[in-house]
N, C-alpha and C positions, 0 to 999 in steps of 0.2 A: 900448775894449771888449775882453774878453777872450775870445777863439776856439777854439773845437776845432777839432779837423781834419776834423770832419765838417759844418760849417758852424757859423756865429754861434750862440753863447750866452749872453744876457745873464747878468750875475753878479748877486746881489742888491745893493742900493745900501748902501757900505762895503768890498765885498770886494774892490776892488785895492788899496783906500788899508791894510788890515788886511796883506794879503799886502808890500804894497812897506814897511809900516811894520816888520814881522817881518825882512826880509830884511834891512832895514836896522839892527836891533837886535842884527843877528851881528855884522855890518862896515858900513861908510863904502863905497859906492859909487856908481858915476855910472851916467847912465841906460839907455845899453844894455845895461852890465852886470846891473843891475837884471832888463829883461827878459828877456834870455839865465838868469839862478839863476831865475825863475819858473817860462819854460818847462823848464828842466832837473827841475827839484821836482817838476814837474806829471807825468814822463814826457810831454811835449809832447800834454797835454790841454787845456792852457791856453796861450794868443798872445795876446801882451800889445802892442796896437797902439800907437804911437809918439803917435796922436792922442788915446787915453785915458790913456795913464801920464801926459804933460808938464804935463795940467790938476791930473792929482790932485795930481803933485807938489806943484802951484804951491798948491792946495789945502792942503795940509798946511803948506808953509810958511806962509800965511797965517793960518794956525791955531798957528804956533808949535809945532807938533810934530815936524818936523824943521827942519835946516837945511843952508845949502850952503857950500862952501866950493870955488877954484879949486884943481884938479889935475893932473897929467898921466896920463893913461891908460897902458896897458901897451904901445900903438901910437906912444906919444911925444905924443899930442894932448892940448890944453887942455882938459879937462874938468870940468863940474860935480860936483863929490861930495854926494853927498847923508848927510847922518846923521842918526840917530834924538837928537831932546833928552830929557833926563829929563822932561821934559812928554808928551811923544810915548809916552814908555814905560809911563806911568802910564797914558796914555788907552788905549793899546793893552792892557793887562792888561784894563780895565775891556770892551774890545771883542770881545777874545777870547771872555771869560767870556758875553757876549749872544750871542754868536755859536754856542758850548758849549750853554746853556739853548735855543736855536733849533734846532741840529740834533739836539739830543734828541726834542725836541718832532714834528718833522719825522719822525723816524727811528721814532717810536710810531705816526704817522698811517699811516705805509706798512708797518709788521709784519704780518702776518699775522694776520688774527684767526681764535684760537683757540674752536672749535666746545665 
């Protein structure tokens, strides 16, 4: 689940696998790196707990949208990399853009209506 600092806030369902797929389509990174560029992007609006990232991961890999490969961290430690596939990036285009038509959509309900 993904956190504010003012207490839990559910994200809608897709939006850490959109975010961790994005971040991934910059660079190849492992998992706490992952959440540390989230929360940094977000201005720490967003805490990306260890027990929702690992599922989606494994999520995603199992969808063949990204995949992992052994690394060493910047600490010296073995770590999982994780990278976006051209499969990954195609669905991700496709998730964006529902994602775009949704908070349009969204962003009309709450304007202001004009008298």
């Amino acid at each position: 689940m993904a956190r504010r600092p003012d207490g839990p806030r559910d994200l809608f369902p897709g939006a850490l696998e959109i975010m961790v797929m994005e971040t991934l389509r910059r660079q190849p990174l492992h998992g706490y790196a992952l959440v540390q560029h989230i929360q940094r992007r977000s201005n720490d609006l967003l805490r990306v707990e260890e027990g929702s990232l690992y599922p989606a991961l494994q999520r995603l890999l199992k969808a063949g949208l990204v995949s992992v490969e052994w690394g060493v961290s910047s600490t010296n430690r073995r770590v999982r990399i994780y990278r976006l596939t051209a499969r990954g990036a195609k669905h991700l285009d496709r998730e964006v853009s529902r994602f775009e038509q949704m908070l349009e959509g969204i962003t009309r309900v709450l304007a202001p209506v004009k008298p």
